[in-house]
C-alpha positions in Angstrom: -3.7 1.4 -1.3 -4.9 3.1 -4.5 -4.1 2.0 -8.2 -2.3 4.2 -10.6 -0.6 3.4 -14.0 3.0 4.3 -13.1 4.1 2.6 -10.0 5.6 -0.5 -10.6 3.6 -3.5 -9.1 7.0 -5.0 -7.7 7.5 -1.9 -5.8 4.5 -2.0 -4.4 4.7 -5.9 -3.5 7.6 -4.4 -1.2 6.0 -1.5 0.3 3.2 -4.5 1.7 6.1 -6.4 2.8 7.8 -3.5 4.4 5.5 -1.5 5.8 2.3 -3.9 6.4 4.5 -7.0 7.4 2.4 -9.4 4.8 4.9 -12.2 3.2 5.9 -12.1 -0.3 2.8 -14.4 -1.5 0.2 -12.3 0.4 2.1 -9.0 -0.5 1.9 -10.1 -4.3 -2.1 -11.1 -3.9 -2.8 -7.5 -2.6 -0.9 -6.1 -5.0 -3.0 -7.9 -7.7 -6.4 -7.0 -5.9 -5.2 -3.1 -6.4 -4.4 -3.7 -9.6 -7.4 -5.5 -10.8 -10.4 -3.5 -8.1 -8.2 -0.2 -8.4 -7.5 -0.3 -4.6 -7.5 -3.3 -1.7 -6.9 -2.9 2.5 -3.7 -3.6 3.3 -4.4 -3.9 7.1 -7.0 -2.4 10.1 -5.2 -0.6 12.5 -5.7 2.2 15.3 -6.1 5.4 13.6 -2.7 6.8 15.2 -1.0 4.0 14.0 -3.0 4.1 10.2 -2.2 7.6 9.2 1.8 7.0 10.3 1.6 4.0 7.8 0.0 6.4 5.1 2.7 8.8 5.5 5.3 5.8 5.5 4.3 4.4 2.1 3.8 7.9 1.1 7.5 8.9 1.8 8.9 5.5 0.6 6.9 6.1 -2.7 8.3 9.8 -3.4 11.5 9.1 -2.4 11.3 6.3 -5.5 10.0 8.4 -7.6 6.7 6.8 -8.0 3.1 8.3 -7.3 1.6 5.4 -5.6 -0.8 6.5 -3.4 -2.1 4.9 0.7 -5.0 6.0 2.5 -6.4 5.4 5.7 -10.4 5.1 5.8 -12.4 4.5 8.8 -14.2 0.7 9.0 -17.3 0.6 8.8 
């Protein structure tokens, strides 16, 4: 998940709880590791199942009105 200026960081602590199944305390470090590094991995999954989470945190984001932004990146 990428950093922006907009999106507030609660809403983003609830898309990782929602959609990447982290509690609220590991939700809220992620959160701060985008915030601070400008992006963090919010999980490793199979590619099929990565790009349906982008889309998922993509929708959830719009639909709120925020430009928060997900990608999915290969490991390496």
């Amino acid at each position: 998940m990428l950093n922006d200026d907009y999106t507030p960081m609660e809403f983003v602590v609830v898309v990782i709880q929602e959609f990447f199944n982290k509690d609220r305390e590991t939700a809220t470090q992620i959160m701060l590791k985008i915030h601070l590094d400008g992006r963090a991995v919010c999980g490793v999954y199979p590619k099929d199942i990565a790009v349906t989470k982008v889309e998922q945190v993509t929708a959830a984001a719009r639909k709120a009105g925020h430009p928060l932004q997900c990608v999915s990146e290969p490991v390496e």
